[in-house]
C-alpha angles and dihedrals in degrees: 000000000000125000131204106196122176123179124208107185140019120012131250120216101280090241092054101041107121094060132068113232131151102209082059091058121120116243109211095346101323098163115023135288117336117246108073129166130184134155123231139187093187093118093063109117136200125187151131129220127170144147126256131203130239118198105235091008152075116286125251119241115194136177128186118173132150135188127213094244098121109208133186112010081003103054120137087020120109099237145137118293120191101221094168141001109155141129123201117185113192109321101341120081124182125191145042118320142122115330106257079230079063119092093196086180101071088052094122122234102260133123114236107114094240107035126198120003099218098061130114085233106163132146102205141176112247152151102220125182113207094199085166132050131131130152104291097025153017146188122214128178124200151200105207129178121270113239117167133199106204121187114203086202108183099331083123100064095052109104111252089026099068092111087032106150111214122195144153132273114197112175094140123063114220128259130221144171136189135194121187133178124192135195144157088285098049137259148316115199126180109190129182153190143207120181152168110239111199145190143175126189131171125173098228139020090247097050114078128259112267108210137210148158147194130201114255120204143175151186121193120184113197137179146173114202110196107210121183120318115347100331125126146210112199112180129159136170127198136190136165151113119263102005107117108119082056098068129080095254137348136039147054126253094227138359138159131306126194140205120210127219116177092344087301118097116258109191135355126234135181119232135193094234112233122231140183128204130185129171134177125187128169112197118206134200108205078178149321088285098042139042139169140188129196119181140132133215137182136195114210123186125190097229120217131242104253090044120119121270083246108045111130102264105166126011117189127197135190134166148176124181146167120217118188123199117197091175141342099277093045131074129166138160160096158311161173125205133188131188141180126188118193121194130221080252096057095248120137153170134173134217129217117213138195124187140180122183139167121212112201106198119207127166121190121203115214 
């Protein structure tokens, strides 16, 4: 898969330029002069995934694939990416996949490499346990692996902190549970979480690390309305305290808080941030060769006290496009994009993107 993307107005963090992603938008000329282009092929994926037989047994099923979107130490680098790399045999899976916080199936058919701001989107390691599917519904439970954003916030400028190390503490893993029911006319998921946030910080390499924590929790309604034809509803809300590096873009998991005395602080605390998502798509079938989906999501996240001027506060997200399909190998097609990122602060700008790409599908059979 190749993408053309060219931005108008507005101008997203370089390593990071080939998604579009609110919380990487420039305030004020952050980064450089508007009007960008570049062409990626990061969305390009390779995998296998089958389904082996066991003599006297339930069969395995497995799945690995990565895509080339290099992420943490690698971001902006066209790199592997591990997506998934999991096997579940009978009602026991093992591996990294989707969250079960995560409803996959609402991510609405467009073509931008990251997708609504506003969504619980997370690959995780994780051991799950389905005790519960039949044909219109399940109930899984999972394990997942702990991964903290933590937001220092201001604790540099209190006097005594200036040189203060931060720094997550992850003893817990995180657990999660998902329910889903299923019909003719699409589905309904409640997913939650429940989590361990944790922090050290110590003022010099030769004092020893303080430690803390706050709960993290979270509650994401999901649904897929099938209207007629093909057509398609997505909708999902999320709330929830702590759950950041859960959502698809924008927030920290905990950060400072601060009480007042006098106008002077009086004494530091640590919080699980809140933060609210909500997304709505509605994917349209012109017909079997063309399709289209317009929508528009936002993340919203009640700052503390003690956080930086600058820290994301509000990402918003909207999209159209028009995919063509002259046969089932082959897709190509267009779309706008507009964004908007708000700081703690109140400061804000927005970005205006435009992207063509082409998919080319191939399956080989072993």
């Amino acid at each position: 898969m190749a993408d053309l993307i060219q931005d108008f107005n507005g101008r997203l963090a370089p390593e990071w330029d080939s998604a579009f992603r609110p919380s990487r938008i420039g305030i004020d000329g952050q980064f450089g002069d508007d009007g960008q282009s570049t062409v990626s092929v990061k969305q390009s994926r390779l995998g296998i995934r089958g389904l082996l037989s066991i003599p006297d047994a339930q069969p395995l099923s497995y799945k690995v694939e990565f895509d080339l979107y290099g992420t943490g130490d690698d971001a902006g680098k066209t790199t592997p990416r591990l997506r998934h790399f999991f096997g579940e045999w009978g009602s026991l899976l093992a591996g990294q996949t989707d969250t079960l916080f995560m409803d996959g199936d609402v991510f609405p058919n467009t073509i931008d490499a990251w997708g609504p701001t506003g969504m619980v989107f997370y690959r995780n390691a994780q051991l799950r346990w389905t005790p519960l599917r039949t044909e219109h519904s399940h109930f899984a439970l999972a394990l997942e692996r702990p991964s903290d954003d933590i937001d220092p916030g201001n604790l540099r400028l209190f006097p005594g902190l200036e040189g203060v190390e931060v720094q997550d503490d992850e003893k817990l893993p995180d657990f999660t549970a998902q329910f889903r029911y299923s019909s003719d006319w699409g589905h309904v998921q409640l997913g939650g979480i429940l989590r361990r946030v944790g922090f050290e910080l110590r003022q010099s390499s030769s004092e020893p690390w303080v430690s803390g924590s706050e709960t993290g929790w979270g509650i994401n309604l999901s649904s897929a309305i099938a209207l007629d034809g093909n057509n398609r509803l997505l909708l999902q809300a999320v709330y929830g305290e702590g759950i950041a590096s859960y959502m698809n873009d924008g927030g920290m998991d905990l950060a400072p808080s601060a009480r007042f005395e006098a106008g002077a602080v009086s004494s530091l605390d640590s919080t699980a941030v809140p933060l609210l998502g909500i997304m709505a798509y509605y994917d349209h079938w012109w017909n079997p060769r063309w399709s289209s989906s317009i929508g528009y999501s936002f993340t919203r996240v009640d700052n503390t006290n003690f956080q930086a001027p600058d820290a994301f506060s509000k990402g918003e997200y909207a999209s159209l496009n028009l995919l063509h399909y002259p046969n089932q190998r082959v897709m190509l097609g267009a779309e706008l994009m507009w964004g908007q990122r708000e700081n703690n602060d109140g400061g804000s700008d927005d970005a205006f993107r435009f992207q063509f790409s082409v998919k080319y599908s191939f399956g080989i059979n072993l």
